[in-house]
mmJSON file of the N, C-alpha and C atoms, coordinates in Angstrom:
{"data_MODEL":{"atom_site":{
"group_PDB":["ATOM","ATOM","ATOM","ATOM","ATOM","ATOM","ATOM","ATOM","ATOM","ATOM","ATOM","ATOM","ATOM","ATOM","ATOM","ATOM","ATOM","ATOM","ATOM","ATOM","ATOM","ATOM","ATOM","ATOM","ATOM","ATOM","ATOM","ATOM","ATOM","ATOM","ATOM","ATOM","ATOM","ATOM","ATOM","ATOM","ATOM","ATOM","ATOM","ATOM","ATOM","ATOM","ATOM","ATOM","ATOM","ATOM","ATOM","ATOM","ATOM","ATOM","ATOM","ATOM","ATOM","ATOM","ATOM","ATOM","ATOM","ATOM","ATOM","ATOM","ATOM","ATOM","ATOM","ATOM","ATOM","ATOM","ATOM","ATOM","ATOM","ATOM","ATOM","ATOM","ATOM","ATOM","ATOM","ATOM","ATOM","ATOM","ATOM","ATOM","ATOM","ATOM","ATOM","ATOM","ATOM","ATOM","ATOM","ATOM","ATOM","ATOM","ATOM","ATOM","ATOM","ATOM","ATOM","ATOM","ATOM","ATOM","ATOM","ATOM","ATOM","ATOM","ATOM","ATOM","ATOM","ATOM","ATOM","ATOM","ATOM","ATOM","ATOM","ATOM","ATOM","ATOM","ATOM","ATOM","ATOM","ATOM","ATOM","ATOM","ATOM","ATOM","ATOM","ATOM","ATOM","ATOM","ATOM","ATOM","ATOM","ATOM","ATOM","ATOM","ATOM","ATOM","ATOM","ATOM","ATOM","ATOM","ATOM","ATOM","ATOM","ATOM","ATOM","ATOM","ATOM","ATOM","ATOM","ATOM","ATOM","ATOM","ATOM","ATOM","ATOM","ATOM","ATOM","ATOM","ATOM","ATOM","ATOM","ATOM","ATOM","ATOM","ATOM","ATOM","ATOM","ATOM","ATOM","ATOM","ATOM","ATOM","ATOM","ATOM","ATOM","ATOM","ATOM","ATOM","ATOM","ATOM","ATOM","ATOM","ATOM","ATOM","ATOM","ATOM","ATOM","ATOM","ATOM","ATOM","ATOM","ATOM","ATOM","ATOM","ATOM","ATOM","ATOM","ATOM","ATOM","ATOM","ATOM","ATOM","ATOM","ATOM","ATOM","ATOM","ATOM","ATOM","ATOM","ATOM","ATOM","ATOM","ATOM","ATOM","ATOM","ATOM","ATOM","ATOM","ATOM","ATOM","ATOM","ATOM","ATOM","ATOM","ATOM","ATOM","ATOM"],
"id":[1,2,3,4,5,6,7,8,9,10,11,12,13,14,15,16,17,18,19,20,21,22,23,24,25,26,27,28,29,30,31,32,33,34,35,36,37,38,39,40,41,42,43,44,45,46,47,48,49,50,51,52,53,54,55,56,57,58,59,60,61,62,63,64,65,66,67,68,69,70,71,72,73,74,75,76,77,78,79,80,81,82,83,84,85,86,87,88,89,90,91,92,93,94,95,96,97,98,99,100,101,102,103,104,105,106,107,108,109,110,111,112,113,114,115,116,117,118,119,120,121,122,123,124,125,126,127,128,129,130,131,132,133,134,135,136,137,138,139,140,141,142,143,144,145,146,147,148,149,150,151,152,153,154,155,156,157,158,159,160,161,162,163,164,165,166,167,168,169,170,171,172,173,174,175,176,177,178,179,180,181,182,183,184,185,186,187,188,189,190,191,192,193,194,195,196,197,198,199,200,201,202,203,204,205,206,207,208,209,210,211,212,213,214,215,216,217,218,219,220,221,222,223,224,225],
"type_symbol":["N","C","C","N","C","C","N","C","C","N","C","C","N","C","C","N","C","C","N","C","C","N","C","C","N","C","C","N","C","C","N","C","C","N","C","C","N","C","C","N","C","C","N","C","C","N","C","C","N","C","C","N","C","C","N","C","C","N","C","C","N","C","C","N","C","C","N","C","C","N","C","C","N","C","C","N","C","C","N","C","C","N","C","C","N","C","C","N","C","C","N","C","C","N","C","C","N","C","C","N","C","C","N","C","C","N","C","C","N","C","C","N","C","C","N","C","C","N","C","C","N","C","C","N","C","C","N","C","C","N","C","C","N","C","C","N","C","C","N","C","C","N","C","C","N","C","C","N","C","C","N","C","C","N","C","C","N","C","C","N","C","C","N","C","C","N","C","C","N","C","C","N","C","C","N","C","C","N","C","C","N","C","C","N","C","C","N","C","C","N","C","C","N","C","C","N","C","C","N","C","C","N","C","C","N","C","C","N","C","C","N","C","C","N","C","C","N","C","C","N","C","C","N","C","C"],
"label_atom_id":["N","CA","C","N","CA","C","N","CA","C","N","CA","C","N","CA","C","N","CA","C","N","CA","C","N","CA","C","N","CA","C","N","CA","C","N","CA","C","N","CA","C","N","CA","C","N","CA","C","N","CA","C","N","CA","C","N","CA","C","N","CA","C","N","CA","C","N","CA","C","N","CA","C","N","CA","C","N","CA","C","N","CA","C","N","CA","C","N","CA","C","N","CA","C","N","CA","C","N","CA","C","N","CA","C","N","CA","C","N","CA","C","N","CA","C","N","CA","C","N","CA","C","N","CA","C","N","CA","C","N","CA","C","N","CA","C","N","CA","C","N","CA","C","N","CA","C","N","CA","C","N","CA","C","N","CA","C","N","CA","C","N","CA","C","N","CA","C","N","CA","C","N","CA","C","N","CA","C","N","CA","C","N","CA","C","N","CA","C","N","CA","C","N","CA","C","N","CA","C","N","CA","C","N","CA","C","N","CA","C","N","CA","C","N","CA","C","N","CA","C","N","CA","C","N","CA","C","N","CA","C","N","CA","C","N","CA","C","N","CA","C","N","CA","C","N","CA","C","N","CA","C","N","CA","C","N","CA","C","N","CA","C"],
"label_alt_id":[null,null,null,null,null,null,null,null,null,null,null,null,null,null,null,null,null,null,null,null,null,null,null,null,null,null,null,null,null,null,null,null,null,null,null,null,null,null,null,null,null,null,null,null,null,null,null,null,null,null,null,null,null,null,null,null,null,null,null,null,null,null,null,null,null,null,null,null,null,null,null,null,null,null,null,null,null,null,null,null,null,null,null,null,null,null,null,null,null,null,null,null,null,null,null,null,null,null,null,null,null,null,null,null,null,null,null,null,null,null,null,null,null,null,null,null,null,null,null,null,null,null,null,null,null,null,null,null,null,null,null,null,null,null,null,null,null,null,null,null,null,null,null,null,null,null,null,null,null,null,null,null,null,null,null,null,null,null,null,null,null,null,null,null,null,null,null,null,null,null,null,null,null,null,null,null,null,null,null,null,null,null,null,null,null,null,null,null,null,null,null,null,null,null,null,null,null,null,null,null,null,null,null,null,null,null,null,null,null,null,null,null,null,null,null,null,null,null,null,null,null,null,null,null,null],
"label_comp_id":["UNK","UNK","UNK","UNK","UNK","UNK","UNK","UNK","UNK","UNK","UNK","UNK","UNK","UNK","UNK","UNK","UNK","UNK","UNK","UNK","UNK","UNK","UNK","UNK","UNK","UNK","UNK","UNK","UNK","UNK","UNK","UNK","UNK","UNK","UNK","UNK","UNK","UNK","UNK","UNK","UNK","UNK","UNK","UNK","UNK","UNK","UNK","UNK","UNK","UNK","UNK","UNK","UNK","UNK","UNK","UNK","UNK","UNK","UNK","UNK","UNK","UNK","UNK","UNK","UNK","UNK","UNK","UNK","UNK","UNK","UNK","UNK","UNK","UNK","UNK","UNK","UNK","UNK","UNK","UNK","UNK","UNK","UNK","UNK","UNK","UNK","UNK","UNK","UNK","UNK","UNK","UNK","UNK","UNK","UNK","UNK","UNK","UNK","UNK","UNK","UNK","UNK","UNK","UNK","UNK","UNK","UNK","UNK","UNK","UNK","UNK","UNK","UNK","UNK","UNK","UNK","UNK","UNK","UNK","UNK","UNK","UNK","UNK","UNK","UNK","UNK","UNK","UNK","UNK","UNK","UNK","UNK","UNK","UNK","UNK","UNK","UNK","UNK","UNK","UNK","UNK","UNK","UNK","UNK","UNK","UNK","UNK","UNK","UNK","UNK","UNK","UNK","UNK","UNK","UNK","UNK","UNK","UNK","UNK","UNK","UNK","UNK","UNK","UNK","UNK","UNK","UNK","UNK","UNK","UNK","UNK","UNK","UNK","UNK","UNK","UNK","UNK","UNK","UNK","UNK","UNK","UNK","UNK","UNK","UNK","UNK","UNK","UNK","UNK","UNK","UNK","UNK","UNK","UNK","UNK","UNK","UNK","UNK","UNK","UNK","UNK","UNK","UNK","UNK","UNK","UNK","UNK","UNK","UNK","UNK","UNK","UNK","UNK","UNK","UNK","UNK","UNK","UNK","UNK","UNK","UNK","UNK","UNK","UNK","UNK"],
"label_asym_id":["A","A","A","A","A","A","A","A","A","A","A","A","A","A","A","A","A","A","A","A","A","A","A","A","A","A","A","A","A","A","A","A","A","A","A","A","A","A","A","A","A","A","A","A","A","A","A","A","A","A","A","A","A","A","A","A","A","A","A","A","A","A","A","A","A","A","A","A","A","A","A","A","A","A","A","A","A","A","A","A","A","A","A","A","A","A","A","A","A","A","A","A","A","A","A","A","A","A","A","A","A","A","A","A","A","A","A","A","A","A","A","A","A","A","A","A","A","A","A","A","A","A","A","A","A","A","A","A","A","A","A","A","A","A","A","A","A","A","A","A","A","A","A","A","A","A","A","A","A","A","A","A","A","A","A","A","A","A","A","A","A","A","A","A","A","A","A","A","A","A","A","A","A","A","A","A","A","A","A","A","A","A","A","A","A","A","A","A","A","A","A","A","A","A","A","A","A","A","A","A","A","A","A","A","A","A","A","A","A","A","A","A","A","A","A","A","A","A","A","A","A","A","A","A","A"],
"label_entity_id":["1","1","1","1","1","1","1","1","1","1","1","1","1","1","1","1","1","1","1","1","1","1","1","1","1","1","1","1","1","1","1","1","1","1","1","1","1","1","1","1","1","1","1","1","1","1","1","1","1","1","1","1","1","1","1","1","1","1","1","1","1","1","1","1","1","1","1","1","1","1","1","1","1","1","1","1","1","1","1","1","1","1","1","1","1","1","1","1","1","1","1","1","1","1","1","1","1","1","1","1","1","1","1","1","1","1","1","1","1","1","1","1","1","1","1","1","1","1","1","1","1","1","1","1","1","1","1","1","1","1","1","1","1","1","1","1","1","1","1","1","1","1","1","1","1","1","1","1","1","1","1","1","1","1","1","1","1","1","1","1","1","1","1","1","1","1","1","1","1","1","1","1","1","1","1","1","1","1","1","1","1","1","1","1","1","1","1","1","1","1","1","1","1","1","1","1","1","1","1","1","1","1","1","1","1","1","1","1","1","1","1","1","1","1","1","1","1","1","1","1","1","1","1","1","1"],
"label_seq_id":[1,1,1,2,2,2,3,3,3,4,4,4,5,5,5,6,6,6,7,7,7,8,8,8,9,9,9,10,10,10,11,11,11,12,12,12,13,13,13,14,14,14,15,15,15,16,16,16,17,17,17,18,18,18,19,19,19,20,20,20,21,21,21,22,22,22,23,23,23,24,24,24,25,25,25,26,26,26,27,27,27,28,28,28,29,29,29,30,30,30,31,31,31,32,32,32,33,33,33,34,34,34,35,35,35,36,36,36,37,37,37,38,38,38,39,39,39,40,40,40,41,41,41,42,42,42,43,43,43,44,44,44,45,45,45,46,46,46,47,47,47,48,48,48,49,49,49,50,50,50,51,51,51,52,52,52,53,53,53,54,54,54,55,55,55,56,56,56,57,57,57,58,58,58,59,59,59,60,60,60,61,61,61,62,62,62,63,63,63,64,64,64,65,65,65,66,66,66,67,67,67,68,68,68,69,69,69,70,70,70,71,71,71,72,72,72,73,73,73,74,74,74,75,75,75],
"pdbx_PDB_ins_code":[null,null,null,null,null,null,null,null,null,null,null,null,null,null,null,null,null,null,null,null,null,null,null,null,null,null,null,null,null,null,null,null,null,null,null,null,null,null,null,null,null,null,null,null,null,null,null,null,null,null,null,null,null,null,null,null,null,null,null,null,null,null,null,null,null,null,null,null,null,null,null,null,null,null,null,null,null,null,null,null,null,null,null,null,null,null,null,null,null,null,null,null,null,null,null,null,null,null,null,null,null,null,null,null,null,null,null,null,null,null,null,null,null,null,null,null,null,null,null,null,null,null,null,null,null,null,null,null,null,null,null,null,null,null,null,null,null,null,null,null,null,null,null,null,null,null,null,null,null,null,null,null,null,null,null,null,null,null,null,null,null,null,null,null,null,null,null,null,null,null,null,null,null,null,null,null,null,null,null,null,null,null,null,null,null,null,null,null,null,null,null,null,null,null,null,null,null,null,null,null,null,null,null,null,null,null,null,null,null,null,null,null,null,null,null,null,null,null,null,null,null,null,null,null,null],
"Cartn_x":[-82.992,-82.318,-82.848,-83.057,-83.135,-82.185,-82.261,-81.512,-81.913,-82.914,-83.238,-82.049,-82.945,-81.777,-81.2,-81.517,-80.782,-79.707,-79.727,-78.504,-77.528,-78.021,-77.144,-76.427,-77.133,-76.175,-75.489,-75.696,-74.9,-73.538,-73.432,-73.037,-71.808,-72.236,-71.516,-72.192,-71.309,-71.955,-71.83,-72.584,-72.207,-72.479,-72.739,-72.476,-73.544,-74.921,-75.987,-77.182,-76.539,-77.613,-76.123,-77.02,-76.279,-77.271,-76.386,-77.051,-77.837,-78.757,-78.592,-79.94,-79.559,-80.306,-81.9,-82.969,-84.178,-84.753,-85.844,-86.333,-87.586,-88.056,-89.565,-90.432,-91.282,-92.531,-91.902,-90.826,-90.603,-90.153,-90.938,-90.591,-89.109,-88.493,-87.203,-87.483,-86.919,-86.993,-85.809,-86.61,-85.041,-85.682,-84.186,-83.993,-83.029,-83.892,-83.018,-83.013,-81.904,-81.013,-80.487,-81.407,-80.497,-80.124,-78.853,-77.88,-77.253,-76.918,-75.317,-75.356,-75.856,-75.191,-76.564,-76.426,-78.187,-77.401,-77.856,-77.378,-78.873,-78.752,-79.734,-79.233,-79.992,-80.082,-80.945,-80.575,-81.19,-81.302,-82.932,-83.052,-82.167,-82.388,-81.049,-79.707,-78.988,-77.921,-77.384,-76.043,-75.177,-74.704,-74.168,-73.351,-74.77,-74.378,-75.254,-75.037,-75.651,-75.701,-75.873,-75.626,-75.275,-75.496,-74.62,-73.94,-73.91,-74.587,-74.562,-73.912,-72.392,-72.048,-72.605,-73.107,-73.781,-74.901,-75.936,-77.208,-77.386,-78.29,-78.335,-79.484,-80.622,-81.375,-81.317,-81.967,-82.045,-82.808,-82.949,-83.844,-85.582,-85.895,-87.463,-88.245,-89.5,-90.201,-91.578,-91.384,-92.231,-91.585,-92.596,-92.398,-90.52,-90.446,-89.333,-89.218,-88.875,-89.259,-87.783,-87.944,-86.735,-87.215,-86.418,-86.247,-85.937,-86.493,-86.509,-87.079,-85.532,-85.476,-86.651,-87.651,-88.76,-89.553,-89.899,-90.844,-90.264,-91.391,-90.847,-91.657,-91.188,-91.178,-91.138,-92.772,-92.755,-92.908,-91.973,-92.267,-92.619],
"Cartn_y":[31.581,30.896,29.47,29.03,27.57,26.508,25.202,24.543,23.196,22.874,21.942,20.614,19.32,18.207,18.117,18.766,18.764,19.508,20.775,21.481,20.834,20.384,20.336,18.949,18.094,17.134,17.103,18.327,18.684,19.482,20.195,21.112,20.544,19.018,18.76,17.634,16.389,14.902,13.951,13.626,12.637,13.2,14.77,15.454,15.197,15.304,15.724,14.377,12.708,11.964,10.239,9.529,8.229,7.004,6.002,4.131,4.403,3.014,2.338,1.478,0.063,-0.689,-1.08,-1.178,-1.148,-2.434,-2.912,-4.228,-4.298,-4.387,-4.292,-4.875,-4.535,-4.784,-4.827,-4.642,-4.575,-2.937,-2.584,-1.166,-1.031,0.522,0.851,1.717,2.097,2.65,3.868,5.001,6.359,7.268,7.804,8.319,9.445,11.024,12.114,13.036,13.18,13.794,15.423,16.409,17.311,18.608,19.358,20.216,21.026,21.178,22.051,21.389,20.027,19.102,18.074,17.522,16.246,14.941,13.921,12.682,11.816,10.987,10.075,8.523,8.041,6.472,5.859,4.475,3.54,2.172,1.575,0.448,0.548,1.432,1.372,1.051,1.754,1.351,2.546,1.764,3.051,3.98,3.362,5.022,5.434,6.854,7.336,6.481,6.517,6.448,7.746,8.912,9.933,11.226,11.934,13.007,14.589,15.433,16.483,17.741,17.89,18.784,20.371,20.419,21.809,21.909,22.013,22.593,23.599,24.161,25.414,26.271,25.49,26.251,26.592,27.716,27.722,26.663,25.96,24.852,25.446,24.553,24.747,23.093,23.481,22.102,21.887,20.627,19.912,18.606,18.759,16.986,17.288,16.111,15.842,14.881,15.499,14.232,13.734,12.39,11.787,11.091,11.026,10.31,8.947,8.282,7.128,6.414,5.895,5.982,6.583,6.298,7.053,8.014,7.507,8.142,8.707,9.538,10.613,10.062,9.953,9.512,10.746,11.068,12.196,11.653,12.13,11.123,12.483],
"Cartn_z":[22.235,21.156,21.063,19.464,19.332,19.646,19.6,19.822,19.792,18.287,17.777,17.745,17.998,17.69,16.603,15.399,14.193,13.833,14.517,15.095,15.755,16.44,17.668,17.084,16.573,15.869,14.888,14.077,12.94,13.446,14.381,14.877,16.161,16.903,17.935,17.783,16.883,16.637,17.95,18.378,19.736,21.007,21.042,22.214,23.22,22.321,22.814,22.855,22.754,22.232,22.633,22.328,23.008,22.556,22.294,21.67,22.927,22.584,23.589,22.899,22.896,22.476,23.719,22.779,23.333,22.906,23.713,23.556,23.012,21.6,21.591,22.616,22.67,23.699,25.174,25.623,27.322,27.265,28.703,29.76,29.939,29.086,29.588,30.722,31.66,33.016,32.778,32.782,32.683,33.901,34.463,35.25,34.855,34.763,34.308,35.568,35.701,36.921,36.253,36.698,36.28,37.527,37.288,37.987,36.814,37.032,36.591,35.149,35.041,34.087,33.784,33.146,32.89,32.686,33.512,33.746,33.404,32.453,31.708,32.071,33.389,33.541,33.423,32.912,32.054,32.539,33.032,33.826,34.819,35.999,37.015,37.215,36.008,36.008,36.911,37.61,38.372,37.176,36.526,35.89,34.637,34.284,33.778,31.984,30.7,29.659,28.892,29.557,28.762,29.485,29.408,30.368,29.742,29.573,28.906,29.796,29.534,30.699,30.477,28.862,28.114,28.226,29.285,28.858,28.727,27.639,26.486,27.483,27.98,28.406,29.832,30.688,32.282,32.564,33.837,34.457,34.637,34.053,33.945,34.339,34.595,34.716,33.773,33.97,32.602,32.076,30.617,30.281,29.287,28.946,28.177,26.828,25.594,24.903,23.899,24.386,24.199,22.322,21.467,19.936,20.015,19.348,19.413,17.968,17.137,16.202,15.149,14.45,13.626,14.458,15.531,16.591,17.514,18.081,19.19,20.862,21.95,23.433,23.639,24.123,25.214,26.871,27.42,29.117,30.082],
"occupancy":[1.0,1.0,1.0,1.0,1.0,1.0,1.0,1.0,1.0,1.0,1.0,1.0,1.0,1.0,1.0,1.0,1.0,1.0,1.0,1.0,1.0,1.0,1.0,1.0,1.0,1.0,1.0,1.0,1.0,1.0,1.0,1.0,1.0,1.0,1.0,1.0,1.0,1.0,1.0,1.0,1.0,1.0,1.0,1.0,1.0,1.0,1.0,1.0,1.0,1.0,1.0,1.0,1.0,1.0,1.0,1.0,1.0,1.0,1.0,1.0,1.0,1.0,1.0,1.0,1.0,1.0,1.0,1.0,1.0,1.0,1.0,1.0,1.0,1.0,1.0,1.0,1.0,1.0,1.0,1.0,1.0,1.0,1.0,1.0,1.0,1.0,1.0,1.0,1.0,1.0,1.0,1.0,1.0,1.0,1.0,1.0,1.0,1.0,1.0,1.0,1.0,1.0,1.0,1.0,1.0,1.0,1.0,1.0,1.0,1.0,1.0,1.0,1.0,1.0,1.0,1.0,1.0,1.0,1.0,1.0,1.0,1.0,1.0,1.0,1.0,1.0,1.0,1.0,1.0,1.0,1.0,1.0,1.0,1.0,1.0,1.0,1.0,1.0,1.0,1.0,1.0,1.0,1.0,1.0,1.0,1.0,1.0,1.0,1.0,1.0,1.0,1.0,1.0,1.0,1.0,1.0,1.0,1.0,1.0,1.0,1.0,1.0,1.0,1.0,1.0,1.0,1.0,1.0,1.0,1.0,1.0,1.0,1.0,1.0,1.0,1.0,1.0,1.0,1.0,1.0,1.0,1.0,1.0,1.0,1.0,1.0,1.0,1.0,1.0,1.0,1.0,1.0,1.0,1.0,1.0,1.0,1.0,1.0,1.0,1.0,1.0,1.0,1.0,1.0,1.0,1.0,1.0,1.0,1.0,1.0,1.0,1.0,1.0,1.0,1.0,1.0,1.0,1.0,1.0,1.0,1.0,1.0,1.0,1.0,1.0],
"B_iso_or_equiv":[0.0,0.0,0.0,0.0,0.0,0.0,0.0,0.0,0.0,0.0,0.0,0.0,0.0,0.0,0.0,0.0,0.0,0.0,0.0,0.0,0.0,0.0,0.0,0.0,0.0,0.0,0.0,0.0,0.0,0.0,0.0,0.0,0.0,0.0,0.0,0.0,0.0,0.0,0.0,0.0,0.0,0.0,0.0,0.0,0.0,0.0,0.0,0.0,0.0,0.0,0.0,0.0,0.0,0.0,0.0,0.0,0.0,0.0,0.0,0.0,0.0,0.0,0.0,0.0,0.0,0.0,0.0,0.0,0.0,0.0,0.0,0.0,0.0,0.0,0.0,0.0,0.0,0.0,0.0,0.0,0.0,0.0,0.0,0.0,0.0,0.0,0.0,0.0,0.0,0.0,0.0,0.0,0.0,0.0,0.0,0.0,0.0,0.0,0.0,0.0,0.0,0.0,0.0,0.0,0.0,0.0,0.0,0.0,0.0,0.0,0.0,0.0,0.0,0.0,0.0,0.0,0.0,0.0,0.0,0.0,0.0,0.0,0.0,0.0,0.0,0.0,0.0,0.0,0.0,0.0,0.0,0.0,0.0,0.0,0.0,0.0,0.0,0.0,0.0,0.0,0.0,0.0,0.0,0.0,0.0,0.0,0.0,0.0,0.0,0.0,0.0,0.0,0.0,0.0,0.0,0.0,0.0,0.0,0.0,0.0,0.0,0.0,0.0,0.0,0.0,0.0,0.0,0.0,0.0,0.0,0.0,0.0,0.0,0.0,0.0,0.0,0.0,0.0,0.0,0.0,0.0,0.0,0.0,0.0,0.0,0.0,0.0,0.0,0.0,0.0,0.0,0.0,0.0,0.0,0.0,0.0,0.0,0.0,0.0,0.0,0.0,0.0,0.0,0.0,0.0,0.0,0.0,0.0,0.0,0.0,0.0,0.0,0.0,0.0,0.0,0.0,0.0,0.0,0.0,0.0,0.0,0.0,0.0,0.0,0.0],
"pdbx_formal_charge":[null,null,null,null,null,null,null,null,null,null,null,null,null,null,null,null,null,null,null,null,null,null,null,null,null,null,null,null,null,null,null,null,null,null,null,null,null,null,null,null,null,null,null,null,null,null,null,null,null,null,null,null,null,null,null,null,null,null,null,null,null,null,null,null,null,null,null,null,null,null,null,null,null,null,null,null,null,null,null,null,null,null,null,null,null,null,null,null,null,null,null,null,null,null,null,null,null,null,null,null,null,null,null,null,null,null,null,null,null,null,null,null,null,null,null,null,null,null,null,null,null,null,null,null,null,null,null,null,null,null,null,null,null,null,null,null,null,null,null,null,null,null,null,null,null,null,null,null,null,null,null,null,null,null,null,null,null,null,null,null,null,null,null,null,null,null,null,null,null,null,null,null,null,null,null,null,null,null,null,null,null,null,null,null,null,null,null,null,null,null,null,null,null,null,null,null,null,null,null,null,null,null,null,null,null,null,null,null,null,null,null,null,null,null,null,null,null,null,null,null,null,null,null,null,null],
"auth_seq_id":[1,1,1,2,2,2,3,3,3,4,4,4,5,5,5,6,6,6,7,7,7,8,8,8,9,9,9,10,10,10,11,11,11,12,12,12,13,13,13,14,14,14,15,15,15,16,16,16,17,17,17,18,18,18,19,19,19,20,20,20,21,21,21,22,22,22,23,23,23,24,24,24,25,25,25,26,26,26,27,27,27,28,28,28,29,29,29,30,30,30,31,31,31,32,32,32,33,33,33,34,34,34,35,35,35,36,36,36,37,37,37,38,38,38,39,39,39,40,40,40,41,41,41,42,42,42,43,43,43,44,44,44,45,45,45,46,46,46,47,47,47,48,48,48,49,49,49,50,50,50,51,51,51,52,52,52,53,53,53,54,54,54,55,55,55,56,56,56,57,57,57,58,58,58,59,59,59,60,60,60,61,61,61,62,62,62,63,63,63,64,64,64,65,65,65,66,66,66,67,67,67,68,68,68,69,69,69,70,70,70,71,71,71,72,72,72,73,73,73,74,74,74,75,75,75],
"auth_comp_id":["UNK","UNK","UNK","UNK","UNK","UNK","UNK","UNK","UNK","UNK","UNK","UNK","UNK","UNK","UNK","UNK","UNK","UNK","UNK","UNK","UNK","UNK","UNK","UNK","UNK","UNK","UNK","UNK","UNK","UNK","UNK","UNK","UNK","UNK","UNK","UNK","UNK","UNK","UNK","UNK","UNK","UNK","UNK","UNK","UNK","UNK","UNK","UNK","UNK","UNK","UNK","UNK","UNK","UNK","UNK","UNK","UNK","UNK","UNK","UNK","UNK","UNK","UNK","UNK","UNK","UNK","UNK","UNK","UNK","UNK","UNK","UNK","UNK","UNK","UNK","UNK","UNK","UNK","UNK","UNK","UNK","UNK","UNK","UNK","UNK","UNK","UNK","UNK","UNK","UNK","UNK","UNK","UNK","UNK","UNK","UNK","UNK","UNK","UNK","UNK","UNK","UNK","UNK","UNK","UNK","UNK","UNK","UNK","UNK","UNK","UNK","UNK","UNK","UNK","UNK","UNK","UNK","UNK","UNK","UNK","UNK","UNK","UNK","UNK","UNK","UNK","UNK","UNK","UNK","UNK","UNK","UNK","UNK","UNK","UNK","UNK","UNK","UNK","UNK","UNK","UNK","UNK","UNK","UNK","UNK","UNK","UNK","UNK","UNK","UNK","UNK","UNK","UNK","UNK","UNK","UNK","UNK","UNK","UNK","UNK","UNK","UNK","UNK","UNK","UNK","UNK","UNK","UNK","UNK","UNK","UNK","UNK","UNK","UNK","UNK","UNK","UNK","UNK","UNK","UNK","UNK","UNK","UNK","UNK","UNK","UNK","UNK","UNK","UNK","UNK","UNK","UNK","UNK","UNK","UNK","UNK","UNK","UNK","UNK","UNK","UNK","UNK","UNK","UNK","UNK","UNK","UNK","UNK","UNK","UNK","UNK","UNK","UNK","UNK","UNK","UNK","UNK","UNK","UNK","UNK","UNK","UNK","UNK","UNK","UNK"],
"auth_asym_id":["A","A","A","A","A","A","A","A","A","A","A","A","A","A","A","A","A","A","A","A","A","A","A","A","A","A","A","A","A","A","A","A","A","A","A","A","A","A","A","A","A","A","A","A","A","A","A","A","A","A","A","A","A","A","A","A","A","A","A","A","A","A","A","A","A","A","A","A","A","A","A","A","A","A","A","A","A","A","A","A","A","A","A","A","A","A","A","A","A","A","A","A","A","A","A","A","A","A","A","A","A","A","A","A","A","A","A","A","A","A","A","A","A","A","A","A","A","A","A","A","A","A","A","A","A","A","A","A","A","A","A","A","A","A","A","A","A","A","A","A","A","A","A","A","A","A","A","A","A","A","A","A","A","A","A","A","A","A","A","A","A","A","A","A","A","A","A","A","A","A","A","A","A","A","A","A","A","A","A","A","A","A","A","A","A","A","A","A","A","A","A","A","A","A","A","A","A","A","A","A","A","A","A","A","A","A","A","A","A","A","A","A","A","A","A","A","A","A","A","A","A","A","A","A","A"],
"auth_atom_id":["N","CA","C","N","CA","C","N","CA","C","N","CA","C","N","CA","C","N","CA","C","N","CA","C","N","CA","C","N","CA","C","N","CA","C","N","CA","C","N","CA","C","N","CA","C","N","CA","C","N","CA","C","N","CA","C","N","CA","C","N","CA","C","N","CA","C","N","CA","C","N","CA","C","N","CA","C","N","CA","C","N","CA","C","N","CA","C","N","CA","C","N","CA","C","N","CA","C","N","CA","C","N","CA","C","N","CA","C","N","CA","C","N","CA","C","N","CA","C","N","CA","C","N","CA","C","N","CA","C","N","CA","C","N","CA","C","N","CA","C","N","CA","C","N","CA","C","N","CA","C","N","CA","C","N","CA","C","N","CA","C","N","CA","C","N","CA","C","N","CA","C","N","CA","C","N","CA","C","N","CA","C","N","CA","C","N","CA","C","N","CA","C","N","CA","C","N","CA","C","N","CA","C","N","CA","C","N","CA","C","N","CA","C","N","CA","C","N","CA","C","N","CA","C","N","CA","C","N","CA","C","N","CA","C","N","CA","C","N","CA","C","N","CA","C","N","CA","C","N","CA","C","N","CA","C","N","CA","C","N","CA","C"],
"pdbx_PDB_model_num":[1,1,1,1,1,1,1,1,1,1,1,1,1,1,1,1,1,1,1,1,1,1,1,1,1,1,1,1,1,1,1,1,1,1,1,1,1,1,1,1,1,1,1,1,1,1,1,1,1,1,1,1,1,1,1,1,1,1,1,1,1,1,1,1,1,1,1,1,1,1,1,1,1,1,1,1,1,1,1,1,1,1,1,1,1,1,1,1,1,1,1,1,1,1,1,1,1,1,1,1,1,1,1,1,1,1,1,1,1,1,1,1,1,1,1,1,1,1,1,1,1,1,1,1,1,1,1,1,1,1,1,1,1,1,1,1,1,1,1,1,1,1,1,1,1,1,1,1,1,1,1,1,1,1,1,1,1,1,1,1,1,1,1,1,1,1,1,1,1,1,1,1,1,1,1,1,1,1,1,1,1,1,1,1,1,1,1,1,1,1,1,1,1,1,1,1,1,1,1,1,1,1,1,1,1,1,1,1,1,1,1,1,1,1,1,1,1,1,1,1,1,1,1,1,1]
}}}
């Protein structure tokens, strides 16, 4: 099954995605933690900036690509 970001934000607004203001020209630092659940931290912060207790797919490895307003961040 799909489970495009356009779905998923039409479908469950807020669920799947989170602010977070960025600095032109300086390095953000993320740290994705995943289990049971995907925990997304940002410049080492203790608590996470966004918590997905639903992941759709089984755990696999590889890259990840995060949206960022017009453009797309593959990390």
């Amino acid at each position: 099954m799909s489970f495009p970001w356009q779905k998923l934000r039409s479908e469950s607004p807020g669920k799947y995605e989170a602010y977070l203001d960025l600095v032109p020209g300086e390095w953000t630092k993320v740290k994705v933690v995943v289990g049971d659940k995907a925990k997304l931290y940002v410049n080492g912060s203790a608590q996470p900036t966004l918590v997905v207790n639903d992941l759709k797919q089984p755990r696999a490895a590889g890259a990840i690509g995060l949206w960022v307003g017009p453009s797309w961040v593959v990390v």
